[in-house]
C-alpha positions as CSV (number, residue, x, y, z in Angstrom):
1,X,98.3,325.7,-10.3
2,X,97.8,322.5,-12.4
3,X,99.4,319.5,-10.7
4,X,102.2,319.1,-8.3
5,X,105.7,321.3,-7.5
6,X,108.3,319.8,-5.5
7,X,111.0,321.9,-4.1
8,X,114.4,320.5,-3.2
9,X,116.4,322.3,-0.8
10,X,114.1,324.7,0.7
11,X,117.0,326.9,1.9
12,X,117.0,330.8,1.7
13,X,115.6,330.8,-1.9
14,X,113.6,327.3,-1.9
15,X,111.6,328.7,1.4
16,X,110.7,332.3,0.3
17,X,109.5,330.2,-3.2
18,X,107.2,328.7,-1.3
19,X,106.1,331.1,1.1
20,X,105.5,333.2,-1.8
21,X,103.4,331.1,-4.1
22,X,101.3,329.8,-0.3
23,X,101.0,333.8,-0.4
24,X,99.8,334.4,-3.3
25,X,97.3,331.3,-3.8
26,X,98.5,330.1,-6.8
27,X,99.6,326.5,-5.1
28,X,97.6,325.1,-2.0
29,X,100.5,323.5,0.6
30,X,98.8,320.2,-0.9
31,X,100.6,320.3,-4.2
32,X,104.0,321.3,-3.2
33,X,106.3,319.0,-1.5
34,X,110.2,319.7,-0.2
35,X,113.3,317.5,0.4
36,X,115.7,319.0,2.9
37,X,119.0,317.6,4.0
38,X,117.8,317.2,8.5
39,X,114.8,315.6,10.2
40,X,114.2,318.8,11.7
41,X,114.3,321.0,9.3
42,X,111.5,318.5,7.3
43,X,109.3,319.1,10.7
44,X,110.1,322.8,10.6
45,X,108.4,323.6,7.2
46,X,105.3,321.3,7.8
47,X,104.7,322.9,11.5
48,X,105.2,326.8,9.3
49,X,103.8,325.4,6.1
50,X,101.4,322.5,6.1
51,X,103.5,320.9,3.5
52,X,104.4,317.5,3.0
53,X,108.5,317.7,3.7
54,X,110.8,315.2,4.0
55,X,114.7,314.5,3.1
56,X,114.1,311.8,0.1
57,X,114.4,314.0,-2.4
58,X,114.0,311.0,-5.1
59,X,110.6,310.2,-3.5
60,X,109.6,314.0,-3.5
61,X,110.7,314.6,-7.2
62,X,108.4,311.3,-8.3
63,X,105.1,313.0,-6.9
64,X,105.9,315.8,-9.0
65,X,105.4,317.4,-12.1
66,X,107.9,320.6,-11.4
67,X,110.8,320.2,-9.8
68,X,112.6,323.3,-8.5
69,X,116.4,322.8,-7.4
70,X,116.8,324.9,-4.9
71,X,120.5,323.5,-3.5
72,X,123.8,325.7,-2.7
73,X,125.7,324.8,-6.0
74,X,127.9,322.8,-4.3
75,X,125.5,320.4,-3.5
76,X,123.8,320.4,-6.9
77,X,125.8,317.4,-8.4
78,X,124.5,315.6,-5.0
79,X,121.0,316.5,-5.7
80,X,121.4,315.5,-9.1
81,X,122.8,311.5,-8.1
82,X,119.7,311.3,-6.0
83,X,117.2,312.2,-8.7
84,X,118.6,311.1,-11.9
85,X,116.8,307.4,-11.9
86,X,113.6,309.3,-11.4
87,X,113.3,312.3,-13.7
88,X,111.8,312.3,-17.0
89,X,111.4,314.4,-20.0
90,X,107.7,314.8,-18.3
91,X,109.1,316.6,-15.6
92,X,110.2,320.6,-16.1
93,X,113.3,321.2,-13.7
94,X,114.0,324.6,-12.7
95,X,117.0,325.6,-11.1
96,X,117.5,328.0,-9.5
97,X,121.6,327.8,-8.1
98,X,123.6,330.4,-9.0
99,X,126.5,329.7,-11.6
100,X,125.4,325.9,-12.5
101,X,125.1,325.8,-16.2
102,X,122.1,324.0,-17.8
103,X,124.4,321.6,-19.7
104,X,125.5,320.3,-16.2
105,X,122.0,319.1,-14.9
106,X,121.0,317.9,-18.3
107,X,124.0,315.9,-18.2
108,X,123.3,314.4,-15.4
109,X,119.9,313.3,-15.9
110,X,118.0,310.9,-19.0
111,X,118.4,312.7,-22.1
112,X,115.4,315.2,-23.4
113,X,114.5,316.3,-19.8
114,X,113.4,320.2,-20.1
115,X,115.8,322.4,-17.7
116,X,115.2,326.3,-17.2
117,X,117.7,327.7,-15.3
118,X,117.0,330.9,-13.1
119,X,118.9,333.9,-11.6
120,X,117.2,335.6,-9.0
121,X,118.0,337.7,-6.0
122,X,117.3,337.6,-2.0
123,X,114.5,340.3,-2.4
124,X,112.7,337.4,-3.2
125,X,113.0,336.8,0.7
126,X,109.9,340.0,0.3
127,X,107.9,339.5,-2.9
128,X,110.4,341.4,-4.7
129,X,113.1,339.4,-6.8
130,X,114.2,340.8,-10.2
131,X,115.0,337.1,-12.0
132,X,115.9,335.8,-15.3
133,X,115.2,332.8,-16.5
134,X,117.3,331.2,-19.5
135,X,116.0,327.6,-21.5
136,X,118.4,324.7,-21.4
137,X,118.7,322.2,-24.9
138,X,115.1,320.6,-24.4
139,X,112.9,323.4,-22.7
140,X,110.3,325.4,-24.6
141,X,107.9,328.3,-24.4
142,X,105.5,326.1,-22.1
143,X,108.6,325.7,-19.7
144,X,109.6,329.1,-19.5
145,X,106.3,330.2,-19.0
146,X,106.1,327.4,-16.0
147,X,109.1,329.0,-14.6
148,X,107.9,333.1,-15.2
149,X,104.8,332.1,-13.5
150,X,106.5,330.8,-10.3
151,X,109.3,333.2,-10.3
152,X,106.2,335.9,-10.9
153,X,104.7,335.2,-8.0
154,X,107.9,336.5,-6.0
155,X,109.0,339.5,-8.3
156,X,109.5,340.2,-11.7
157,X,111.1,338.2,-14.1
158,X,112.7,338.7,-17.9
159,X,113.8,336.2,-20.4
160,X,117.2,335.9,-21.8
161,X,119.6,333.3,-23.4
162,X,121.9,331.8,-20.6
163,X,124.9,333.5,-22.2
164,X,123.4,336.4,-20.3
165,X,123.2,334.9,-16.6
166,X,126.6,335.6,-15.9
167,X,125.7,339.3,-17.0
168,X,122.4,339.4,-14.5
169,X,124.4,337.3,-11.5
170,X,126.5,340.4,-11.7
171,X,123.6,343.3,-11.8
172,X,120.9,341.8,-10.1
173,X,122.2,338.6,-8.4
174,X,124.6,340.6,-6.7
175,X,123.4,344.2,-6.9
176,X,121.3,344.1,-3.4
177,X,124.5,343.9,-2.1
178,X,125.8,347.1,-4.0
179,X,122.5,348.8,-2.2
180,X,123.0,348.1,1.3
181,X,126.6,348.9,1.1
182,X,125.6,352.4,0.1
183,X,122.9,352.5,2.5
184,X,125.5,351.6,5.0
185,X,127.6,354.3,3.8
186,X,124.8,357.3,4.0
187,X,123.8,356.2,7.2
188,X,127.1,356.2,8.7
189,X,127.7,360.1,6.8
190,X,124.5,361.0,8.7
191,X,126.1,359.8,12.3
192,X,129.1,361.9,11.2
193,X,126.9,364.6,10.6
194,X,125.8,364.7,13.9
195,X,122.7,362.6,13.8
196,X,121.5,359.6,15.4
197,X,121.7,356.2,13.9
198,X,118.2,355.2,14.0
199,X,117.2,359.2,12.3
200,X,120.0,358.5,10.0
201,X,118.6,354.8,9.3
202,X,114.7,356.0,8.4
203,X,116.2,359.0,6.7
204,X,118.4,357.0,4.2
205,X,116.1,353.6,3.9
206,X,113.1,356.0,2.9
207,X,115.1,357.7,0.8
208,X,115.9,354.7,-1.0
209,X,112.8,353.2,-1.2
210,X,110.8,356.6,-2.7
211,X,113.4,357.0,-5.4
212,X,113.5,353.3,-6.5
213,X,109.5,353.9,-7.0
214,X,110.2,357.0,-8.6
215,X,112.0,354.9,-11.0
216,X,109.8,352.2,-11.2
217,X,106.8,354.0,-11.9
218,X,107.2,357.0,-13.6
219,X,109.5,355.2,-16.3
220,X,111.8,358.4,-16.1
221,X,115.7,357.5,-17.2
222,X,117.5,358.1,-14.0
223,X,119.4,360.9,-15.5
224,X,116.2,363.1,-15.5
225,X,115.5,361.9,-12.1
226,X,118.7,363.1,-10.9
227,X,119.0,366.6,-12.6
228,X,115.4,367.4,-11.1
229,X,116.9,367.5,-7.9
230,X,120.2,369.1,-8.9
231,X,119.8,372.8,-8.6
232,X,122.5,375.0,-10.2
233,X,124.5,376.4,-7.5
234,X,122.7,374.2,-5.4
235,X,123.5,371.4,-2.9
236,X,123.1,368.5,-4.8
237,X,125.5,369.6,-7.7
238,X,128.4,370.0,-5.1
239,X,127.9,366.2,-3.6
240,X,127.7,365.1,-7.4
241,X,131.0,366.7,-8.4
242,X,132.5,365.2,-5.6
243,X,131.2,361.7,-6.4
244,X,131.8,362.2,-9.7
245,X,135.9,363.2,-8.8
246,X,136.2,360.1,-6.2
247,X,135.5,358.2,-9.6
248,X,132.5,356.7,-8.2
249,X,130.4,355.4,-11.3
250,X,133.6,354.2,-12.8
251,X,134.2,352.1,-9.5
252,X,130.5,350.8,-10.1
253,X,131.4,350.0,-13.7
254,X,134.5,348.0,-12.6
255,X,133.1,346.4,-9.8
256,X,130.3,345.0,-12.1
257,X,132.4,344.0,-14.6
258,X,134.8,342.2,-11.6
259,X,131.4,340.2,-10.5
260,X,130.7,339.0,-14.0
261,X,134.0,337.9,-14.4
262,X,133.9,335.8,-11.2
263,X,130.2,334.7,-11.9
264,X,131.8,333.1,-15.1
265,X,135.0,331.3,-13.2
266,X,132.3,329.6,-10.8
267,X,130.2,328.4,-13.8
268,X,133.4,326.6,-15.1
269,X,134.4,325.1,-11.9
């Protein structure tokens, strides 16, 4: 990495950033600095990280040349006050709360600084995020490519116009969520089967894991996946008509389509 990155609010997200780009050797803990809202929480990620950390965020986003917001959404416009008499149009600002339009941050800082704003998920938590990241007014290919390269680091990323976010909030921002609720659902139909939890728990999580590869790296369409396992006549055919009466993808569709609604509701405030 060329220069500096600051991270501010190194929550959930902000950590597993930098955990991830410490990983991966792309930054040394020299060039990145956080701004957290406790004392403690500053002296918590230099013991874990050998960062500098410390809960100015002002002074943290002047050393840098990248500034990641990291903040719960609520505290964005916060965040925002504290840094607005130090950011410049030589800064690229990344954010990465859910549901805060781009047009809100530029707003709130001088005029012509570059924002790319970023969906991700909590696999990022394990080196495997999906995210997208969208340009605001004044960022360009060199900022985007800033941003893929952090996000890259944690996952895989796409680019899209931020029309789309609200779109990915409700596939990927939300969809680990649609995953463990099914893997909570299997497991629990293997206890009712008659065995134990932690069986049932390896025999789903596997499961889940070998067919997402399947999917990743074969580049099959899930529909052929799915009708290699289905024998005629056989056992997989019967628990797919019976998915397939309860109405299942159509309560996927709907659900999907309920989370993008919402996703758009919080982006208007």
């Amino acid at each position: 990495m060329d220069g500096t990155l600051a991270i501010l609010g190194a929550g959930t997200m902000g950590e597993s950033l930098l955990g991830g780009l410490l990983r991966s050797g792309w930054a040394s803990s020299a060039q990145i600095r956080c701004s957290v809202r406790s004392e403690a929480r500053a002296a918590g990620l230099r013991d874990a990280y050998s960062v500098q950390a410390g809960t100015d965020s002002a002074a943290a986003a002047a050393g840098a040349d990248v500034l990641v917001l990291a903040v719960k959404p609520q505290n964005m416009r916060e965040l925002l006050a504290q840094i607005a008499g130090t950011v410049t149009p030589v800064h690229t600002v990344i954010s990465v709360a859910a549901g805060v339009p781009t047009a809100t941050i530029e707003a709130a800082l001088s005029d012509g600084v570059p924002v790319v704003r970023v969906m991700s998920n909590t696999p990022v938590q394990v080196d495997e995020a999906m995210s997208a990241v969208a340009p605001g007014r004044h960022a360009g290919p060199e900022h985007l490519a800033v941003a893929s390269r952090i996000l890259g680091h944690v996952g895989k990323v796409v680019h899209l116009d931020e029309e789309h976010l609200d779109s990915v909030t409700a596939l990927s921002g939300s969809g680990p969520a649609y995953f463990f609720l099914l893997a909570e659902a299997m497991i629990d139909a293997g206890i009712l089967l008659g065995l134990s939890r932690d069986v049932s728990t390896e025999l789903v999580i596997q499961t889940m894991v070998g067919s997402a590869k399947m999917l990743r790296d074969t580049g099959r369409h899930p529909v052929e996946l799915r009708e290699a396992v289905t024998s005629p006549g056989g056992t997989t055919i019967a628990a797919v008509r019976v998915l397939e009466e309860e109405r299942v993808r159509a309560a996927f569709l709907n659900a999907i389509e309920a989370a993008k609604r919402r996703s758009a509701e919080l982006a208007k405030g």
